[in-house]
C-alpha distance (Angstrom), angle and dihedral (degrees) to the residues before:
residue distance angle dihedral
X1 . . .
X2 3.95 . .
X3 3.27 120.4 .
X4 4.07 134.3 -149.2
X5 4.39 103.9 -102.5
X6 3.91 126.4 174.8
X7 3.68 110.4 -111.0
X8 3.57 113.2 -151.2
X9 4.07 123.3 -121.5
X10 3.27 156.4 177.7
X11 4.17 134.8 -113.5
X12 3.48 108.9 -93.6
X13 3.49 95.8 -137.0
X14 3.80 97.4 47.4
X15 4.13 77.0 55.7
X16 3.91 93.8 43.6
X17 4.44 87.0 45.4
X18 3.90 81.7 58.1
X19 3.76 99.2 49.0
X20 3.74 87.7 49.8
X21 3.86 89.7 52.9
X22 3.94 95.4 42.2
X23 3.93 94.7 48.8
X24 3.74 93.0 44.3
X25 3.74 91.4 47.8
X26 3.85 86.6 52.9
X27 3.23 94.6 44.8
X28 4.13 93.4 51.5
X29 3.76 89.6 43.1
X30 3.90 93.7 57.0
X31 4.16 90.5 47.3
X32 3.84 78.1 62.0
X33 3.79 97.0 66.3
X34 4.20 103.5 -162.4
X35 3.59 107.9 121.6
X36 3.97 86.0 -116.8
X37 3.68 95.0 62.0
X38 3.68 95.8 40.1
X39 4.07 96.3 51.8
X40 3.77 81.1 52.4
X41 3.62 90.9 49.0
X42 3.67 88.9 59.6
X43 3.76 96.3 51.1
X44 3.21 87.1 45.3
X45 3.84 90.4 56.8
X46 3.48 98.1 42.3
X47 3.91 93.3 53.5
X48 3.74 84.8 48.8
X49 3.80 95.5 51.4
X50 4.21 92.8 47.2
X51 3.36 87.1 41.5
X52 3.65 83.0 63.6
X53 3.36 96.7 47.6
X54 3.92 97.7 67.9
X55 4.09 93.3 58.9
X56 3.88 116.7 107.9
X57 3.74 128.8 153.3
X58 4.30 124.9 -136.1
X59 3.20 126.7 -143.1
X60 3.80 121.5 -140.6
X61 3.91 113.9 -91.6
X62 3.82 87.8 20.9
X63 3.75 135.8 113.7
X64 3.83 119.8 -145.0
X65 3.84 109.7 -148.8
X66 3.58 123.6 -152.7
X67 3.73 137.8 -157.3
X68 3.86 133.3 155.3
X69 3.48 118.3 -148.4
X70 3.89 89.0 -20.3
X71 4.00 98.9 -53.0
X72 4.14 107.4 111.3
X73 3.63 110.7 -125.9
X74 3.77 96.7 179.7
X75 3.99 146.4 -90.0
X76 3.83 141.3 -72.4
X77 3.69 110.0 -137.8
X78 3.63 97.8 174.7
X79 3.29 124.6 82.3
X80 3.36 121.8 -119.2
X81 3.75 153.2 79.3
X82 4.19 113.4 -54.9
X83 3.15 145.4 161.8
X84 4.12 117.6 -130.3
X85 3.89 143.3 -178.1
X86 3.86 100.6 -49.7
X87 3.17 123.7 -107.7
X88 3.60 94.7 16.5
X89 3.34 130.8 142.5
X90 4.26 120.9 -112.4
X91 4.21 127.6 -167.3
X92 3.30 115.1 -174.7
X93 3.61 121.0 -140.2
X94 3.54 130.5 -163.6
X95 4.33 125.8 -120.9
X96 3.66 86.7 -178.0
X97 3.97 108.2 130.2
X98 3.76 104.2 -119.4
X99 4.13 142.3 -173.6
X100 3.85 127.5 -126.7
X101 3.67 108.2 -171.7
X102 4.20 108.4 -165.1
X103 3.62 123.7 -140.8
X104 3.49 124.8 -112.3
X105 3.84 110.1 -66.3
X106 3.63 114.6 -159.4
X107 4.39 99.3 -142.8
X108 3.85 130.1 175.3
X109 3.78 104.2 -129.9
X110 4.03 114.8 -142.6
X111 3.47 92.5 -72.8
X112 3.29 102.0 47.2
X113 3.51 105.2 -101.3
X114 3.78 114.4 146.6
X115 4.17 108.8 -123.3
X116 3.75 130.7 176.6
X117 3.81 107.6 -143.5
X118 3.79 134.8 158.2
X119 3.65 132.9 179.5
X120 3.83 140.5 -161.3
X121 4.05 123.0 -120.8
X122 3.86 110.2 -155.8
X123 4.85 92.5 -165.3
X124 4.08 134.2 157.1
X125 3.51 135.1 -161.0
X126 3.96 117.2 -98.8
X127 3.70 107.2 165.3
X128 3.84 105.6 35.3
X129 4.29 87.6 -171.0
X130 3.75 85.9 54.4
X131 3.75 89.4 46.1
X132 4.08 96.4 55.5
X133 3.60 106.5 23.5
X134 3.99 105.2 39.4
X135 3.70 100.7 49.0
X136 3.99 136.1 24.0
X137 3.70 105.9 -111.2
X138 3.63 104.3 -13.5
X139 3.90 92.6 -151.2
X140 4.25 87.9 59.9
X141 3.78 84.8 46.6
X142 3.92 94.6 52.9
X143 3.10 87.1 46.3
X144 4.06 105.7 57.3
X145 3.43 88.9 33.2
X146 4.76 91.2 55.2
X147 3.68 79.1 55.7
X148 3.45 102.0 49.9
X149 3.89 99.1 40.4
X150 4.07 80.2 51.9
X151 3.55 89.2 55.7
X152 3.59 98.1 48.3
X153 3.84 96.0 38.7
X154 4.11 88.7 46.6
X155 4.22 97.0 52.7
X156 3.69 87.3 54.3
X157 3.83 104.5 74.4
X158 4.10 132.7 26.1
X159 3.71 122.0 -97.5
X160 3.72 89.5 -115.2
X161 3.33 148.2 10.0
X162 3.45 122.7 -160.8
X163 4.02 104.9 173.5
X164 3.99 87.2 60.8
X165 3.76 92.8 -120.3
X166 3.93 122.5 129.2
X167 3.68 120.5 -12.3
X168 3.33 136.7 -54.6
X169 3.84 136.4 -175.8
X170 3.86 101.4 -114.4
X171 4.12 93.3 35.1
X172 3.69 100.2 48.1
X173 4.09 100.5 41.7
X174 3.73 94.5 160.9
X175 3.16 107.1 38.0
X176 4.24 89.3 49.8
X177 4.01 78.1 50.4
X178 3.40 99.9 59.8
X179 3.45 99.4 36.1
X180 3.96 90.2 57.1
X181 4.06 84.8 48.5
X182 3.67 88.6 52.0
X183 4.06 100.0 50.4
X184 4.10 91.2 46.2
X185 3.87 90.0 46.9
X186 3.34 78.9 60.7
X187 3.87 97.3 42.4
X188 3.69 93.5 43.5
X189 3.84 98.0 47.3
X190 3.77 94.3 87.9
X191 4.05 82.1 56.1
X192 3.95 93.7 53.5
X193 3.63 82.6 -124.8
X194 4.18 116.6 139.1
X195 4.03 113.9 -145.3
X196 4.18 94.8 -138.7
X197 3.98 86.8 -176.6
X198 3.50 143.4 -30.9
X199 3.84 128.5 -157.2
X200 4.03 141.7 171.2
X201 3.43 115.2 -99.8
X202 3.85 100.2 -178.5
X203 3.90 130.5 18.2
X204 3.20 118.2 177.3
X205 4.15 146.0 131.5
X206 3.72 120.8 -98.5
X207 3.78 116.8 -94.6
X208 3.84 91.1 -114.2
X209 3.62 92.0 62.8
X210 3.71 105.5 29.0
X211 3.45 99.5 104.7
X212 3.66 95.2 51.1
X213 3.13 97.8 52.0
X214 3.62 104.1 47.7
X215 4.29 88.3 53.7
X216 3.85 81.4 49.6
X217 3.79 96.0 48.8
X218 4.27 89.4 41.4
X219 4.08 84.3 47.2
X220 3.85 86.1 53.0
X221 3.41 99.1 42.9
X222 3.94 95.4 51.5
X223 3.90 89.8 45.9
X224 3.91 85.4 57.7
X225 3.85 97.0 38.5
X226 4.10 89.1 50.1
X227 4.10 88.4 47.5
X228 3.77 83.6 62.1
X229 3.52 102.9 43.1
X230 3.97 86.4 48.7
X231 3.90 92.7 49.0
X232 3.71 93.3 49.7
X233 3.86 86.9 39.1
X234 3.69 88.4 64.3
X235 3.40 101.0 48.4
X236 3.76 100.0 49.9
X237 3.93 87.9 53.0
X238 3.94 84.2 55.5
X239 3.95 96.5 49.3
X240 3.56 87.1 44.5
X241 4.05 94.5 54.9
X242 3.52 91.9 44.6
X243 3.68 102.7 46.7
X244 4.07 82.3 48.5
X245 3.60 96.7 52.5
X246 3.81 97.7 38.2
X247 3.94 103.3 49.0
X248 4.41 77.6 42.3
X249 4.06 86.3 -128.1
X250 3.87 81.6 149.0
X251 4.00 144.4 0.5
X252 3.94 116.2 -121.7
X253 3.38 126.9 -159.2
X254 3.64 115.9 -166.1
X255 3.78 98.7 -97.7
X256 4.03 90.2 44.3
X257 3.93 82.5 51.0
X258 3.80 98.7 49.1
X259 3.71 85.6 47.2
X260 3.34 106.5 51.9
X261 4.28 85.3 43.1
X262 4.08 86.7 61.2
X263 3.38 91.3 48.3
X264 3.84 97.7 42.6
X265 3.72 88.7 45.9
X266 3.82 96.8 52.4
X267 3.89 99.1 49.1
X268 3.82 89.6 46.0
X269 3.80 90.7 47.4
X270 3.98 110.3 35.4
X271 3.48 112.0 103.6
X272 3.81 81.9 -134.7
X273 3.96 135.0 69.4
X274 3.37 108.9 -88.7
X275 4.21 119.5 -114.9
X276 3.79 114.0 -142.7
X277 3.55 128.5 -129.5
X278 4.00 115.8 -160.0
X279 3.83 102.3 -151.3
X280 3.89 107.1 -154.7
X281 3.76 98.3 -175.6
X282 4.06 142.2 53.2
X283 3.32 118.9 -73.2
X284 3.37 84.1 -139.8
């Protein structure tokens, strides 16, 4: 597996200062017209002219890569104007941090449930060689493998999960987030790519199932809400009978208790204002 090297260079002007000399020694040496000067001329010319052929400018945040005759001999990082093996061959790769938003996938969660999610993967180049010579077009390859590791990372875990135990994909956001960063660092590594960040951009159930499952989630989420009220129900009627019975405001029997627990319990738990009745004789 290659591996991103420094290649060592020369300033490009220092190089440029020498094809100006070469060509206008050529150039002299041909005004001359003996056969001498003239075949020096030409060397002269030719030096100039490969010379020339080794000068390349890079960019900031880019990575010249160079090869001769298809054996890597290393990158320029810097950026810069240089001068390089001759007649060598340079790709320039960008460091530039960059986005890769996914389309919507359509995913069964855990449970089956078809969802349509889609995330965004913020990634750089770090190994340029890596980058060019270990994959075909690393930014195709990031790409099939986002969607995949989204895949993967979405079938493992329900949608939702209302009881609050294990995880789910819309109640644990960041940990789901760094989990899918973690799996395409390690899909992306053979690329020399580094996975910055990654986070869902749209979570959501199918259309086909929608409906269903918001009445299902509302169902659930009354159930839960009603299992409060009734547990906080309960132990307001208790405070209340206690306080009663220890500052002696009243005596209960055990029918006066029960009766004043039904009623305590349906005012506290009727989704509607309770309506007072005054009761002006026994209840015996």
């Amino acid at each position: 597996m290659l591996k991103e090297k420094q290649l060592s260079h020369l300033n490009g002007f220092v190089a440029l200062l020498l094809f100006i000399a070469f060509a206008g020694a050529g150039i002299f040496l041909f005004t001359l017209g003996d056969p001498l000067p003239v075949l020096l001329g030409v060397i002269s010319c030719v030096i100039a002219f490969v010379t020339l052929t080794g000068l390349t400018v890079v960019q900031p945040n880019q990575a010249a890569v160079i090869t001769f005759f298809g054996k890597y001999l290393g990158v320029i990082r810097d950026s810069g104007f240089y001068m390089v093996t001759p007649f060598s061959t340079r790709k320039k790769v960008s460091l530039r941090v960059r986005n890769f938003n996914s389309a919507k996938l359509k995913v069964n969660d855990v449970n089956g449930n078809p969802i349509e999610i889609a995330t965004v993967v913020v990634f750089s180049v770090i190994d340029s060689a890596k980058a060019l010579f270990e994959v075909d077009e690393y930014e195709t390859f990031v790409e099939i493998q986002s969607e995949a590791a989204l895949r993967h990372v979405a079938s493992k875990y329900p949608y939702d999960e209302l009881d609050g135990n294990g995880f789910s994909l819309r109640g644990n956001t960041e940990e789901i987030a760094k989990e899918l960063t973690d799996e395409l660092q390690n899909r992306l590594a053979i690329a020399g790519v580094k996975v910055i960040e990654s986070r869902l951009t749209h979570l959501a159930y199918s259309t086909e199932i929608a409906s269903a499952m918001l009445q299902r989630q509302q169902a659930e989420a009354i159930i839960s809400a009603r299992e409060k009220i009734v547990d906080g129900a309960v132990t307001m009627v208790q405070m209340a009978i206690e306080r009663l019975q220890t500052e002696s405001v009243v005596e209960l029997d055990d029918e006066r208790k029960a009766a004043m627990i039904n009623n305590l319990l349906v005012a506290v738990v009727s989704d509607r204002s309770a309506q007072p009745i005054i009761n002006t004789s026994s209840l015996y």
